[in-house]
C-alpha positions in Angstrom: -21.4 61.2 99.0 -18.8 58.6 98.1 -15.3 58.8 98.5 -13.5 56.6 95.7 -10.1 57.1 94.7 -10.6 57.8 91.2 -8.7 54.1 90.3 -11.6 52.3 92.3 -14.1 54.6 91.0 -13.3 53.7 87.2 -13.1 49.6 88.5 -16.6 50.3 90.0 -18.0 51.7 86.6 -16.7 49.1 84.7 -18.2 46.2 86.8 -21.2 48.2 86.8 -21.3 48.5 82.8 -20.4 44.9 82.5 -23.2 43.7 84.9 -25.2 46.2 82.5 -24.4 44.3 79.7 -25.3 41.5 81.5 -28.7 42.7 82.3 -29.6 43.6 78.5 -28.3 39.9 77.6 -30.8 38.8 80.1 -33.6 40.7 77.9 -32.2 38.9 74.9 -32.4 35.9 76.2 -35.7 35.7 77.2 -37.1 37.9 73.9 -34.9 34.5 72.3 -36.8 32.2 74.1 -33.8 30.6 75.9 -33.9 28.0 77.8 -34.9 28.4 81.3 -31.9 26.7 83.4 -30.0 29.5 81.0 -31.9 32.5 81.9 -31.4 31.1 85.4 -27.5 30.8 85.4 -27.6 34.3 83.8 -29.7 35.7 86.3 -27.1 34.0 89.2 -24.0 35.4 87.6 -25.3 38.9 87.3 -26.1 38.8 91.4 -23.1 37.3 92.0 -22.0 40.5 90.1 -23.9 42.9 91.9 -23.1 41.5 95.1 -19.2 42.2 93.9 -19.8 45.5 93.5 -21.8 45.8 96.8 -19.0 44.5 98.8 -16.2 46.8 96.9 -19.0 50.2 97.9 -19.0 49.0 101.5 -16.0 48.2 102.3 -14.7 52.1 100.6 -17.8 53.0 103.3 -16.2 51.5 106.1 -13.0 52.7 105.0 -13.5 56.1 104.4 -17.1 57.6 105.6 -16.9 55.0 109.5 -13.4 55.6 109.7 -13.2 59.3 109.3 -16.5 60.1 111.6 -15.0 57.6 114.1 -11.6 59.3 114.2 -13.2 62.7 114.2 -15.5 61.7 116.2 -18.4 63.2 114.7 -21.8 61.0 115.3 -20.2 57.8 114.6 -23.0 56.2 116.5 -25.3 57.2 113.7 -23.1 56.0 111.5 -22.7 52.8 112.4 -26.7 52.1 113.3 -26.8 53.2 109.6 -24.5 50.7 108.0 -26.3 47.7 110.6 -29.7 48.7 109.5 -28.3 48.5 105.6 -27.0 45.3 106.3 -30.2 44.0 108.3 -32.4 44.5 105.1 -30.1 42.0 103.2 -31.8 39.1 105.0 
């Protein structure tokens, strides 16, 4: 479950929307037979988008979902392992 404030939740959909706009304008380009370096520095800026939005979701983690089971103290070992695993696949 995430915990946004409902300000960073509206900033999340719009990046979201915009990096779905980006997506479909990826589609285009190729159905438009762009040129290749163009497709490529499309496909660059919507990561760089995603990875954005990535950052934004885990940092609201750590402050929110670590930070509450660590000051509860409520399996915050699991917690943790969770997030390092999530973060190993990125490699």
């Amino acid at each position: 479950m995430t915990h946004f404030p409902p300000d960073e939740k509206k900033r999340l959909i719009v990046r979201l929307n915009r990096i779905s706009g980006q997506i479909n304008g990826l589609s285009k380009m190729i159905n438009d037979d762009r040129e290749c370096i163009e497709v490529l520095n499309q496909i660059m800026s919507t990561q760089a988008a995603l990875r954005g939005v990535w950052k934004q979701v885990v940092r609201g983690h750590l402050q929110h979902c670590v930070t509450e089971s660590l000051i509860q103290n409520k399996d915050s070992d699991s917690i943790i392992d969770e997030l390092v695993e999530h973060i190993e696949k990125l490699r």
